[in-house]
One Martini backbone bead per residue (centre of mass of N, CA, C, O) as a GRO file, in nm:
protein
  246
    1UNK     BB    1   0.239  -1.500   1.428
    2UNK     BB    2   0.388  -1.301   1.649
    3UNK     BB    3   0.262  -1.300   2.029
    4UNK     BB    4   0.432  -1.141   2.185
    5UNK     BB    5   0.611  -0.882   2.307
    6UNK     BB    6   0.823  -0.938   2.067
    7UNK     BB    7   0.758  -0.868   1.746
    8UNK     BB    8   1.013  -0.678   1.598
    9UNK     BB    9   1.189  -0.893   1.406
   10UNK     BB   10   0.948  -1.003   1.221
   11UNK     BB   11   0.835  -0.739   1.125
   12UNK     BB   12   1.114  -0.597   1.020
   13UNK     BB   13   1.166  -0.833   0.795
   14UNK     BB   14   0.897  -0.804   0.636
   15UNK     BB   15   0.890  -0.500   0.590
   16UNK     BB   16   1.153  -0.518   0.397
   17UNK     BB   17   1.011  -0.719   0.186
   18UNK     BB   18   0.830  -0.563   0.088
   19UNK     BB   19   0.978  -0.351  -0.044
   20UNK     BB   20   1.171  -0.585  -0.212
   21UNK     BB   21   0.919  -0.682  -0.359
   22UNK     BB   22   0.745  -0.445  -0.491
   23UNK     BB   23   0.654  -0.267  -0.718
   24UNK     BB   24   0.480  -0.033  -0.542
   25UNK     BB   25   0.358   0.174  -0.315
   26UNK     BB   26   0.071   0.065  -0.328
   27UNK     BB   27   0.155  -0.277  -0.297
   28UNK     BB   28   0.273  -0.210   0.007
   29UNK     BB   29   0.024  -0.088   0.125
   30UNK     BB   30  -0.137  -0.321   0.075
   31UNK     BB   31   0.065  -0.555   0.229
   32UNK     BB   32   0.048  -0.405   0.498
   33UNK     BB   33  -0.245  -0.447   0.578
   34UNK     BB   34  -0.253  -0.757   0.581
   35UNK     BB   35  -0.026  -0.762   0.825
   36UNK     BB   36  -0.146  -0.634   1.015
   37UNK     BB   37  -0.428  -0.807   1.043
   38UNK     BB   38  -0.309  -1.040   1.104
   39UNK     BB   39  -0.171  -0.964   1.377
   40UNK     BB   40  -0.424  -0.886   1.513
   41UNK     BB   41  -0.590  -1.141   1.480
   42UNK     BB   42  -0.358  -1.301   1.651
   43UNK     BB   43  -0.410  -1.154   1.898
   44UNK     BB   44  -0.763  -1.146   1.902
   45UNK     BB   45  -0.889  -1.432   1.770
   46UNK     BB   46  -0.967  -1.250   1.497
   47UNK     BB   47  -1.065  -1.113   1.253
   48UNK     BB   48  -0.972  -0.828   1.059
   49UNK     BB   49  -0.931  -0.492   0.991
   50UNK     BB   50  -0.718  -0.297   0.757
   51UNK     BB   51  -0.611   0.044   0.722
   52UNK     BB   52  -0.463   0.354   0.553
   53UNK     BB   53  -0.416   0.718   0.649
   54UNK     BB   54  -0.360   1.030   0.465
   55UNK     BB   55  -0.224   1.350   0.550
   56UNK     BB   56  -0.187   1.585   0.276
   57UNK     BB   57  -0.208   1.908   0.209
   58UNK     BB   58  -0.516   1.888   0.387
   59UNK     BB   59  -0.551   1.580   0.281
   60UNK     BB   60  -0.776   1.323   0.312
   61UNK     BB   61  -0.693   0.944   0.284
   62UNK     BB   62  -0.714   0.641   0.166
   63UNK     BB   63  -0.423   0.438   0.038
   64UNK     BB   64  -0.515   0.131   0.209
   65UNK     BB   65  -0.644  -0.196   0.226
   66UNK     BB   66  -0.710  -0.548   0.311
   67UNK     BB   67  -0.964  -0.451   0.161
   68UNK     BB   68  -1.304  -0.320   0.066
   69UNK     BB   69  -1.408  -0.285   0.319
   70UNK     BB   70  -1.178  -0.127   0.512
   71UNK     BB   71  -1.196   0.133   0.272
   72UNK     BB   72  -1.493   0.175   0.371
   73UNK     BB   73  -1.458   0.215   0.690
   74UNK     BB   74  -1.271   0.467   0.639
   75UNK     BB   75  -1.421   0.668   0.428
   76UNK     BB   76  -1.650   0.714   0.657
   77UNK     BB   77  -1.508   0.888   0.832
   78UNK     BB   78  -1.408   1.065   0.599
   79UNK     BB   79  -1.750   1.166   0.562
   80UNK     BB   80  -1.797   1.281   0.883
   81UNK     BB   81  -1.510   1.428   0.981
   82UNK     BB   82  -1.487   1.172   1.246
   83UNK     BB   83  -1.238   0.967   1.462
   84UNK     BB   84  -0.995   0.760   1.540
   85UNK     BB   85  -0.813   0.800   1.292
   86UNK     BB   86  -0.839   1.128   1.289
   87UNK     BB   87  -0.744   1.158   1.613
   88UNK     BB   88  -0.480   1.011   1.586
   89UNK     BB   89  -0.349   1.249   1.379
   90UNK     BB   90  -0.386   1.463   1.551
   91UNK     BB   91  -0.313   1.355   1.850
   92UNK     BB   92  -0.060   1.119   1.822
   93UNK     BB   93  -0.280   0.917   1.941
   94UNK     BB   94  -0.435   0.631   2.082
   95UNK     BB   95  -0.730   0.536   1.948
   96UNK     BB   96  -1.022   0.403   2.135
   97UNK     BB   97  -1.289   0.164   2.077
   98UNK     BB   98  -1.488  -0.072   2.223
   99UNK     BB   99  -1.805   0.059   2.157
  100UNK     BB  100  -1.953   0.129   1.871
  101UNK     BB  101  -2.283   0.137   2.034
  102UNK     BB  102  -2.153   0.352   2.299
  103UNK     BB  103  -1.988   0.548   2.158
  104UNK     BB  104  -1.990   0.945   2.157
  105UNK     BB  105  -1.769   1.100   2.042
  106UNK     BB  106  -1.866   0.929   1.698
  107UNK     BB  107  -2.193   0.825   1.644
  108UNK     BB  108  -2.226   0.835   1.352
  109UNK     BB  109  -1.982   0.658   1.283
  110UNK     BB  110  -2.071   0.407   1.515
  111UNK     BB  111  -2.322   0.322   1.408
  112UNK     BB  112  -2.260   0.269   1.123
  113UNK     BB  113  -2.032   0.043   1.180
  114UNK     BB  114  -2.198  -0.132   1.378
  115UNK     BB  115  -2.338  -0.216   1.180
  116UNK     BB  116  -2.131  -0.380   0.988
  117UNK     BB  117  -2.001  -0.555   1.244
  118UNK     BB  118  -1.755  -0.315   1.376
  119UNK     BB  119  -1.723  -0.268   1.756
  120UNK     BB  120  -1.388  -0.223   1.724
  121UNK     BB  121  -1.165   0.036   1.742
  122UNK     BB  122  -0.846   0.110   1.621
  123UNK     BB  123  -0.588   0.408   1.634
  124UNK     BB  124  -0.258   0.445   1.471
  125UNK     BB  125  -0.006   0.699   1.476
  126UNK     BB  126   0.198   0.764   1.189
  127UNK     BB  127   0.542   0.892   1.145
  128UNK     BB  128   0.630   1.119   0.906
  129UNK     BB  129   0.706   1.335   0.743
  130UNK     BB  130   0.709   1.635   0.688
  131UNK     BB  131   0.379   1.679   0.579
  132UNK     BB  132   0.280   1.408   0.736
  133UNK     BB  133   0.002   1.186   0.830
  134UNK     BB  134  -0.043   0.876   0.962
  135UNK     BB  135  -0.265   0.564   1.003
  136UNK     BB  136  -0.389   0.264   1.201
  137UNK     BB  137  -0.696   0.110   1.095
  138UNK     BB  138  -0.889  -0.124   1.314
  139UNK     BB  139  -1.123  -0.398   1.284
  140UNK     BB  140  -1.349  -0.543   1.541
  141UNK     BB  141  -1.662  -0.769   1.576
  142UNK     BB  142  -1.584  -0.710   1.894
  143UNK     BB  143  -1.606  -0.598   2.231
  144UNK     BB  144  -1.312  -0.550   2.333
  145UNK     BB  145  -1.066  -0.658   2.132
  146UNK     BB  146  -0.850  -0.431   2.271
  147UNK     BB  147  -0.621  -0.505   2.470
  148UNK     BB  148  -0.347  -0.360   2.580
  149UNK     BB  149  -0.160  -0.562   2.448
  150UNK     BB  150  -0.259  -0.518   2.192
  151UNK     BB  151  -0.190  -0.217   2.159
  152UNK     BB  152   0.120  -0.243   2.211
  153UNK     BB  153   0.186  -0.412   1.969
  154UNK     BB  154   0.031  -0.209   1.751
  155UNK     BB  155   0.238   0.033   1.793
  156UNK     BB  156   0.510  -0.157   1.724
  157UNK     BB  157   0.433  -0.215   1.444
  158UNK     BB  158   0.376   0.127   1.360
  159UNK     BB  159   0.703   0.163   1.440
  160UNK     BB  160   0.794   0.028   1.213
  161UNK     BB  161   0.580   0.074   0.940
  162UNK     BB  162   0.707   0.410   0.950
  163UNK     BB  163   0.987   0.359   0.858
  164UNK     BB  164   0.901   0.187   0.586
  165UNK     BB  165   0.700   0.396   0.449
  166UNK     BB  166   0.936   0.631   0.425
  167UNK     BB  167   1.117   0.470   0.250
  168UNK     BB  168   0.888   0.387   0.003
  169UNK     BB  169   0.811   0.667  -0.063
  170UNK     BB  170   1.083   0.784  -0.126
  171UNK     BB  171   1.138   0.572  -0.366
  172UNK     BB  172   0.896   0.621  -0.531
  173UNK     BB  173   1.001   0.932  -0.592
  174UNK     BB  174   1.208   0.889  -0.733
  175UNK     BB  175   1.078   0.704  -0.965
  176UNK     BB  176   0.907   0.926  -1.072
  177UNK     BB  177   1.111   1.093  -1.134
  178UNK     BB  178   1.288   0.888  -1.326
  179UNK     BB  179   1.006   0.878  -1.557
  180UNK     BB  180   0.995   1.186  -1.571
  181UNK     BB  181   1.259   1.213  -1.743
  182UNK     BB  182   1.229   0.978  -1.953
  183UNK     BB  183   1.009   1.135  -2.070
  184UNK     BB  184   1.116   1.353  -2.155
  185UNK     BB  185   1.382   1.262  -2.326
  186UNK     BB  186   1.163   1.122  -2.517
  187UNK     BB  187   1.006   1.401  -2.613
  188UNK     BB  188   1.282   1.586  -2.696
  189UNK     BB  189   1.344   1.355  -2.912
  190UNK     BB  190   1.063   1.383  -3.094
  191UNK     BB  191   1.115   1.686  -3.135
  192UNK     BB  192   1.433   1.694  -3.273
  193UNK     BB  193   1.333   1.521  -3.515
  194UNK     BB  194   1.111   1.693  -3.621
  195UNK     BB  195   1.259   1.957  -3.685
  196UNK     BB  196   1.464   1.818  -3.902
  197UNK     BB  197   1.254   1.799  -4.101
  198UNK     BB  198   1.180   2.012  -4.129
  199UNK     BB  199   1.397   2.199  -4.206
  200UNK     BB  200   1.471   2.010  -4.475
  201UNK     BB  201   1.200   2.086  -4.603
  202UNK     BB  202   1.262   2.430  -4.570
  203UNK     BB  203   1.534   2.587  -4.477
  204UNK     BB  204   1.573   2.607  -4.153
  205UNK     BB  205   1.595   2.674  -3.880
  206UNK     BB  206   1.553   2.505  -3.552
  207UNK     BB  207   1.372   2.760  -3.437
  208UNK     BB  208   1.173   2.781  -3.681
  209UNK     BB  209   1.075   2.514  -3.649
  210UNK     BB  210   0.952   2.489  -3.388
  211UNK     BB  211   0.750   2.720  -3.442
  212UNK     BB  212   0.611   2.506  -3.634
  213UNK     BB  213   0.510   2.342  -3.446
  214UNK     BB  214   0.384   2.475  -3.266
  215UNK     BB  215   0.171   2.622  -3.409
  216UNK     BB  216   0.021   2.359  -3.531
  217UNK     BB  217  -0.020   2.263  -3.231
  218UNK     BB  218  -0.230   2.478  -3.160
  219UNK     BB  219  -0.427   2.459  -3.428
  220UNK     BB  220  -0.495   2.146  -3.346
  221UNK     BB  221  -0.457   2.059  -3.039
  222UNK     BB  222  -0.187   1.923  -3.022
  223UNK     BB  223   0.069   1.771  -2.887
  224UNK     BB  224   0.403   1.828  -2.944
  225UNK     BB  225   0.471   1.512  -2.931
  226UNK     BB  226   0.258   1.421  -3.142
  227UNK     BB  227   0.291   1.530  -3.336
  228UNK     BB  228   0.596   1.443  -3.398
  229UNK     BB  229   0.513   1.135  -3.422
  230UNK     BB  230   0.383   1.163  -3.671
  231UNK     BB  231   0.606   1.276  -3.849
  232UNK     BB  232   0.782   1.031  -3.815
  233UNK     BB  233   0.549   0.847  -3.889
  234UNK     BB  234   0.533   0.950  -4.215
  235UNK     BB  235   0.824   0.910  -4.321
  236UNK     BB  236   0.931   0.606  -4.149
  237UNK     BB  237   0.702   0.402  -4.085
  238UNK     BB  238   0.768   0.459  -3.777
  239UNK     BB  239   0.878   0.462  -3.477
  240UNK     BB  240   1.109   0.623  -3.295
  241UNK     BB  241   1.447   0.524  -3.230
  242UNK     BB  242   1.618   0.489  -2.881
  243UNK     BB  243   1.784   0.504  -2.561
  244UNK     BB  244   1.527   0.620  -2.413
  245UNK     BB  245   1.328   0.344  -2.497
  246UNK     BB  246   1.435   0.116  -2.309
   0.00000   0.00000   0.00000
């Protein structure tokens, strides 16, 4: 990792392969703070662990860590609701521990931490789309592990990997939309098969089917896509095969 003042361009094409490498958005945030950590580490010549923290329509939630710790030691925070992870998002604001054995701000989380072998804490704001904020939160093993230059390094990887988790977000929705969609015309196609099937059946419309499947499915409690593919296996001793199914 380089340590110079400019981080910049190693920075941004690492966090570009990650979105174009990443299976979703979970595997992207999860491999974004192993990268923080390294990067950290490196600056600071030290193991580091590192989280990142989600406000979104008012609920926070940790999205992703380098570790099992890093996940354990965000989370610590908010069940405290207050700290400087949570600190730097409502303030949009660099917020440094140096000594969590001796910072009053947030006693009972720095004591916490403490305990952990966790001596300095960095919260990084990340600037996300309207109606979302989100921190990077560093955790370095000795009292005053982050210099200026620490800081202001770790600043700049921030302001790269917000406009890439942007991206990254941006992408998983609409993935998730168009899966969404897929799933629905999947729905639609074996509803439209068994009604096919009662119609045959009944000698009725196709009004007429659906309601008798709506029916049948209210009173079993099953779902009514579950419902058609059981109809559709029951006749075809198979499931229905179509184009939206591949």
């Amino acid at each position: 990792m380089d340590t110079s003042d400019d981080l910049g361009l190693s920075v941004a094409e690492q966090l570009q392969d990650l979105v174009i490498d990443s299976d979703d958005v979970n595997a992207f945030l999860e491999e974004l703070c192993q990268l923080a950590a390294a990067a950290a580490s490196a600056l600071v010549g030290e193991e580091t662990l590192c989280a990142i923290t989600l406000s979104r329509r008012r609920r926070t939630t940790t999205i992703a860590g380098s570790s099992p710790e890093a996940i354990f030691l965000d989370e610590v925070q908010q069940a405290f609701g207050e700290g400087p992870c949570l600190h730097a998002m409502a303030t949009r604001a660099t917020t440094l521990v140096s000594d969590t054995r001796s910072d009053h701000r947030w006693p009972e989380y720095c004591t916490t931490i403490a305990k952990r072998g966790q001596l300095s804490v960095l919260g990084v704001p990340l600037e996300l789309d309207e109606g979302a904020a989100a921190a990077l939160n560093v955790f370095a093993p000795t009292v005053e592990a982050f210099d200026a230059n620490t800081v202001a390094q770790m600043e700049r990887f921030a302001a790269q990997a917000q406009r890439t988790m942007r991206l990254a977000v941006r992408i998983g929705s609409k993935q998730q939309l168009a899966d969404d969609l897929r799933e629905a015309m999947r729905s639609r196609t074996d509803i439209d098969l068994a009604c096919g099937i009662i119609m045959g059946q009944n000698r009725c419309s196709q009004e007429e089917a659906f309601r008798i499947l709506q029916r049948v499915s209210s009173n079993r409690n099953v779902k009514l896509r579950v419902l058609a593919q059981e109809l559709i296996r029951g006749l075809a001793k198979g499931p229905a095969v179509s184009h939206f199914n591949e």
